[in-house]
C-alpha positions in Angstrom: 0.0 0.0 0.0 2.8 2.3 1.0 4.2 1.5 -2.1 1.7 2.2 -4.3 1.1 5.6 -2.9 4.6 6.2 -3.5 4.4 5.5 -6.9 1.0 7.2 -7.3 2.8 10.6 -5.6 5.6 10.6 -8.0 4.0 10.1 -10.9 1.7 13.3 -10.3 4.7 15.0 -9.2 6.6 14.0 -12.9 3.5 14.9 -14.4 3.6 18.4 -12.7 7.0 19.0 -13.9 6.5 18.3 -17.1 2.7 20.3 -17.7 4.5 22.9 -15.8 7.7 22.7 -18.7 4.7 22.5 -21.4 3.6 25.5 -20.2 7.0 27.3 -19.6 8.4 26.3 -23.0 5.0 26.8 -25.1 4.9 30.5 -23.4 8.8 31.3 -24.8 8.0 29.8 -28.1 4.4 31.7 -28.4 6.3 35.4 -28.2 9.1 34.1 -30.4 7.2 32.7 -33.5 3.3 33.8 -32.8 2.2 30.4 -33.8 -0.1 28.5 -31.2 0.2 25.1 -32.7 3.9 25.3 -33.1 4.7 26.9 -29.0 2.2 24.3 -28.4 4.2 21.0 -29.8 7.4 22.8 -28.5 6.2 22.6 -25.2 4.5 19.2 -25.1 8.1 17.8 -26.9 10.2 20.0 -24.1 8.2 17.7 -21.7 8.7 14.4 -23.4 4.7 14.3 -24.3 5.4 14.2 -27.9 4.4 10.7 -29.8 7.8 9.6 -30.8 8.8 9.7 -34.5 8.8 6.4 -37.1 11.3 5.0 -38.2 12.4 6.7 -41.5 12.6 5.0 -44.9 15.1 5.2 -47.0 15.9 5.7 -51.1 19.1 5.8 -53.0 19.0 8.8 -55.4 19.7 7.4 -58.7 23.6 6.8 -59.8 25.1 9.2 -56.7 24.6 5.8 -54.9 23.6 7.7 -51.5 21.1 5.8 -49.8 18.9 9.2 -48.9 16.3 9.7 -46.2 12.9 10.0 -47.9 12.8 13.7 -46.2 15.9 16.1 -47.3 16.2 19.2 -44.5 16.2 22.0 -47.0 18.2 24.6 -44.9 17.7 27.4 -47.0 15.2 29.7 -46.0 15.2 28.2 -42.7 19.2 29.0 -41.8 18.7 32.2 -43.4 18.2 33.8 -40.2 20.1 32.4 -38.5 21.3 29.4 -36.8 18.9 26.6 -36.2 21.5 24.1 -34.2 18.5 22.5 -32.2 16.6 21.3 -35.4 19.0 20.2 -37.4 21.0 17.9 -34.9 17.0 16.7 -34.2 16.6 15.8 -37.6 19.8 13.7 -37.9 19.4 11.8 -34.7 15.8 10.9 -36.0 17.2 10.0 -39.0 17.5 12.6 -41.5 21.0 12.1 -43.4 20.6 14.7 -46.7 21.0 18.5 -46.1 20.1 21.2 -49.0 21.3 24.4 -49.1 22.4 27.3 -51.1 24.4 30.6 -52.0 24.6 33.6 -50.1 22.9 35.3 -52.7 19.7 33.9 -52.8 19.7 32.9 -49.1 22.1 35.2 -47.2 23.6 33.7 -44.3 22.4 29.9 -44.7 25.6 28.4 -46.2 27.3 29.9 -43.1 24.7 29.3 -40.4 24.9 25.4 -41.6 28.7 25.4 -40.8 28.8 24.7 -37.1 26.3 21.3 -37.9 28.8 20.4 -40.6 31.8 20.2 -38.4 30.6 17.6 -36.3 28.1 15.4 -38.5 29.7 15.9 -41.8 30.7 12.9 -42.6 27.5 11.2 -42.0 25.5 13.7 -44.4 25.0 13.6 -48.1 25.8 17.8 -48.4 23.9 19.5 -51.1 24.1 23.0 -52.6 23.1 25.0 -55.0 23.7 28.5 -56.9 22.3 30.3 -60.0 24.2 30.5 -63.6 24.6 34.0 -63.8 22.8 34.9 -67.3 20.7 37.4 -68.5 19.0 34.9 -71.0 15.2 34.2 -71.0 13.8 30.8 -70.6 13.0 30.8 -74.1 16.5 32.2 -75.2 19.6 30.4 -76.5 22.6 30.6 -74.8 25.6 31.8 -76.7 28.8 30.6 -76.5 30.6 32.8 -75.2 27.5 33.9 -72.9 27.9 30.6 -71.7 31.5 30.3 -71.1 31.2 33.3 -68.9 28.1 31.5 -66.8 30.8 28.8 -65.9 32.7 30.9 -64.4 30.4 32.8 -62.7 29.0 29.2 -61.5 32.6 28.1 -60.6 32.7 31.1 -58.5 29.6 30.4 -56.5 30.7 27.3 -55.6 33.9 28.6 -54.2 32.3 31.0 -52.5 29.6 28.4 -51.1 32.6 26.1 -49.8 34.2 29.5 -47.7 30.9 29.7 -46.2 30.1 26.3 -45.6 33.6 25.9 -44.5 34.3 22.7 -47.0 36.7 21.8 -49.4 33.7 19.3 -51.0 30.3 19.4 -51.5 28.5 16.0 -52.6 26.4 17.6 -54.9 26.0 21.3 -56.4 22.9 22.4 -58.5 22.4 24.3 -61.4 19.5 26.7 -59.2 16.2 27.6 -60.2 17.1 26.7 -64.1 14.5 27.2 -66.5 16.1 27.5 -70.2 16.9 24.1 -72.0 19.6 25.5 -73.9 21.7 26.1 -70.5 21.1 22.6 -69.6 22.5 21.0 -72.7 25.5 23.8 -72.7 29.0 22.2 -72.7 30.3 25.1 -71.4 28.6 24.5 -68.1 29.2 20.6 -68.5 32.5 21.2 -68.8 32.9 23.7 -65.5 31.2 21.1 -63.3 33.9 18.4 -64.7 36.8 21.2 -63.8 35.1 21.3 -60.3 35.0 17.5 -59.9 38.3 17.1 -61.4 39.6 19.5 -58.7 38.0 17.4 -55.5 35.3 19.8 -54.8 31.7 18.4 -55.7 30.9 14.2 -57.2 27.5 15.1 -58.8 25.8 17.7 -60.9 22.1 18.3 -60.0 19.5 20.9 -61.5 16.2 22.7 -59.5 13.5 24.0 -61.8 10.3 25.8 -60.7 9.4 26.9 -64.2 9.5 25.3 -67.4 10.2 22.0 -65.7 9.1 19.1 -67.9 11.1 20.8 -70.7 14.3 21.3 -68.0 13.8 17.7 -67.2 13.7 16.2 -70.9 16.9 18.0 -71.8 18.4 16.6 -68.6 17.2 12.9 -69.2 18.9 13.7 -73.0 22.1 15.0 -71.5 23.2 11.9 -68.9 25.2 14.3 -67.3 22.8 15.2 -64.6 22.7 12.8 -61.3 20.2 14.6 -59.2 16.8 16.8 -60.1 15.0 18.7 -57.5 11.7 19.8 -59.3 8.6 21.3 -57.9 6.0 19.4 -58.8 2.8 18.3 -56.9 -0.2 15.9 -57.1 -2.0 18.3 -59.3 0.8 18.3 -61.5 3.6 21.0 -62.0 3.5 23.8 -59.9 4.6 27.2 -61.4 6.8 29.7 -59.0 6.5 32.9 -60.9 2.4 32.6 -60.5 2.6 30.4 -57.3 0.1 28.1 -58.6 -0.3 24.7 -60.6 0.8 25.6 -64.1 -2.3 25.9 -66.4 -2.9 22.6 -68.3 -0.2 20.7 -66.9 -0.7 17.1 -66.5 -1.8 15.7 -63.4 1.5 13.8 -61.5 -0.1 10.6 -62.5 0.4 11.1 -66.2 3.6 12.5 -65.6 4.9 9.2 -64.5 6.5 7.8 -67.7 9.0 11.0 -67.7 9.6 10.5 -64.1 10.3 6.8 -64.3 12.5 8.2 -67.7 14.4 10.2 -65.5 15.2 7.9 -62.7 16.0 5.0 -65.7 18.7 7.6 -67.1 20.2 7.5 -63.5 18.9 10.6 -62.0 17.6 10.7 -58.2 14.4 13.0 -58.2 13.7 15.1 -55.4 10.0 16.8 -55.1 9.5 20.3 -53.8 6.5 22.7 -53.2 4.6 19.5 -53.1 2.6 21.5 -50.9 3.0 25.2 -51.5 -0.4 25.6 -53.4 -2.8 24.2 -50.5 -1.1 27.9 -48.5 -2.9 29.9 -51.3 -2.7 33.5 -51.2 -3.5 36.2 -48.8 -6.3 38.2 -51.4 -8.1 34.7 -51.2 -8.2 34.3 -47.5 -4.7 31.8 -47.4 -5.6 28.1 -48.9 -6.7 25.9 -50.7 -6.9 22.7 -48.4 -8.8 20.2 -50.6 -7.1 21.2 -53.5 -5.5 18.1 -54.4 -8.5 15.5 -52.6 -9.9 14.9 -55.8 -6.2 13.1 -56.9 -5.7 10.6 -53.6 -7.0 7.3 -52.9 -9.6 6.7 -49.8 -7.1 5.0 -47.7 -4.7 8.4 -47.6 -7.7 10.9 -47.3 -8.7 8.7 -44.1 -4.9 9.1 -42.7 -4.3 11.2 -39.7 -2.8 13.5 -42.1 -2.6 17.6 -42.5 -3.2 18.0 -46.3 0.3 19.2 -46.6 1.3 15.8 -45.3 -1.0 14.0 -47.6 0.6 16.1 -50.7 4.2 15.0 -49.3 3.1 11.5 -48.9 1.5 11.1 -52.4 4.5 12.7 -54.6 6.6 10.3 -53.0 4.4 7.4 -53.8 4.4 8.4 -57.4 7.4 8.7 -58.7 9.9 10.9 -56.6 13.0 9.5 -54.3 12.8 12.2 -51.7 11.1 15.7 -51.1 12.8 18.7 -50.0 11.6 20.5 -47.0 11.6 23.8 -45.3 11.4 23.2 -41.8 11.4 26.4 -39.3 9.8 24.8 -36.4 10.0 21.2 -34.7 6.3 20.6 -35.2 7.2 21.0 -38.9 10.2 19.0 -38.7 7.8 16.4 -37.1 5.4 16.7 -39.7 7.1 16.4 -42.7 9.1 13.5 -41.1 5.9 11.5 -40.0 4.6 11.6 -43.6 7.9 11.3 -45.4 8.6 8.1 -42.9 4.7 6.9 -43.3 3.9 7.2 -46.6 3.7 3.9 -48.2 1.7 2.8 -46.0 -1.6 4.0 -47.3 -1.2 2.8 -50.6 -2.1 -0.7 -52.3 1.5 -1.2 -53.1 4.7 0.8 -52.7 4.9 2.4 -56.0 8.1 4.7 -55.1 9.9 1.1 -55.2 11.4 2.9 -51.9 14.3 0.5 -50.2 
């Protein structure tokens, strides 16, 4: 009996402490970031209330042979700021093992800010970057020669600037940012500066991100074989346009985009999805979302899932063609999130269509 009241007391007592660390912690977080539902997971997590995460899956992306979490930390916007120690060294203990980032020009002080992470986990990390080819050329444009030879450089530049900030002398991979005219892709100019680069020790694999013009990015890519990775944003509703911030007007749904996507990944490419999500935000003139946007595309079994619809949009690109998506995460609710879904997401279909490993 004595016993039992023993245990019965401490137990309230831990329970004290750790509603009265929910509450402390939550408080902090609330004045920080404003956001109810995030000071609210960082307080419940502060006091061990948090369900703990799945186990994450795993995909190798294409020829790089880097068996990848199915989540990539995109560091970008979120290191931008500042540093973000706590999340980081979170995601890789849970499992996360493929960081994304990118020049200072684009995303000020993230390259930097990602430094003191890189020091001690580096060599357990598959380190991605990323910089634009300096060029004045439209989409629609072809690249000179010679305006191409001086877009090598200026590439080869950025990537020695992005190894001073990221303190490196290697990256695993460096992208071709943002690129949305063909004619750059298939330059040999800019083939050739990423095989000066590799020659000299400082990246293994060339990799492109495209927000516009995409499928036509990706085709020239496939027709190259010189490119090993492909971040593209695409989502279930098909491919999702940055300069309008929407899906691009009579683009084929992701399911009809398979055969290129399965092209791709044949041709040794590892595809990585992002903005899966970005169109379910909407815009602030039409009262921020559009929630059910992409219901009409997923199967009962994922629209039953104790999913966010952001999740569901994560869960289904991966299912359908992609190796990993590419997320922004500013907050450990987020983080958790995108994990849980990223971790999950085969298991609310008929059969694991990703062929994830």
């Amino acid at each position: 009996m004595t016993t039992s009241i023993l245990e019965r007391i401490s137990a309230t007592r831990r329970k004290l402490i750790q509603y009265g660390t929910l509450m402390g912690v939550g408080a902090t977080s609330l004045v920080k970031s404003g956001d109810v539902r995030a000071s609210v997971f960082d307080g419940k997590e502060a006091a061990g209330l948090n369900t703990p995460l799945p186990e994450m899956r795993y995909q190798t992306l294409g020829r790089t042979g880097h068996n990848s979490s199915r989540l990539i930390f995109g560091c970008g916007a979120t290191l931008s700021g500042g540093r973000q120690d706590h999340l980081l060294n979170a995601a890789f203990d849970a499992g996360v093992n493929t960081f994304d980032v990118g020049f200072q020009h684009y995303y000020s002080d993230a390259e930097k800010n990602l430094a003191p992470f890189l020091q001690k986990r580096r060599d357990d990390i598959f380190l991605i970057s990323k910089a634009l080819v300096p060029s004045d050329i439209e989409w629609n444009e072809t690249i000179s020669v010679s305006q191409a030879k001086a877009a090598a450089q200026g590439w080869l530049s950025y990537l020695d600037e992005s190894l001073t900030e990221l303190k490196q002398e290697h990256v695993d991979a460096y992208y071709f940012m943002g690129q949305n005219n063909v004619s750059t892709i298939q330059s040999e100019e800019m083939h050739k500066a990423f095989e000066q680069a590799k020659a000299q020790g400082k990246v293994d694999y060339l990799g492109l991100s495209t927000h516009q013009n995409a499928e036509n990015v990706l085709r020239a890519a496939i027709e190259t074989k010189q490119f090993d990775l492909a971040m593209i944003a695409i989502t279930p509703g098909g491919w999702y346009d940055w300069k309008d911030r929407s899906i691009l007007p009579e683009s084929p749904i992701m399911s009809d985009l398979r055969p290129l996507l399965d092209e791709a990944r044949a041709a040794g490419m590892g595809l990585i999805g992002m903005k899966a999500g970005r169109f379910l935000a909407g815009r602030k003139w039409l009262g921020w979302g559009n929630p059910d946007a992409f219901n009409k595309y997923y199967q009962p079994q994922l629209l039953q899932a104790k999913f966010s619809e952001f999740q569901r949009s994560y869960a289904f690109v991966l299912e359908n063609g992609l190796d990993a998506v590419n997320a922004d995460m500013q907050t450990m609710q987020h983080l958790n999130e995108n994990f849980t879904a990223a971790a999950t997401s085969g298991d609310y279909f008929a059969s694991n269509i990703a062929n994830t490993a």
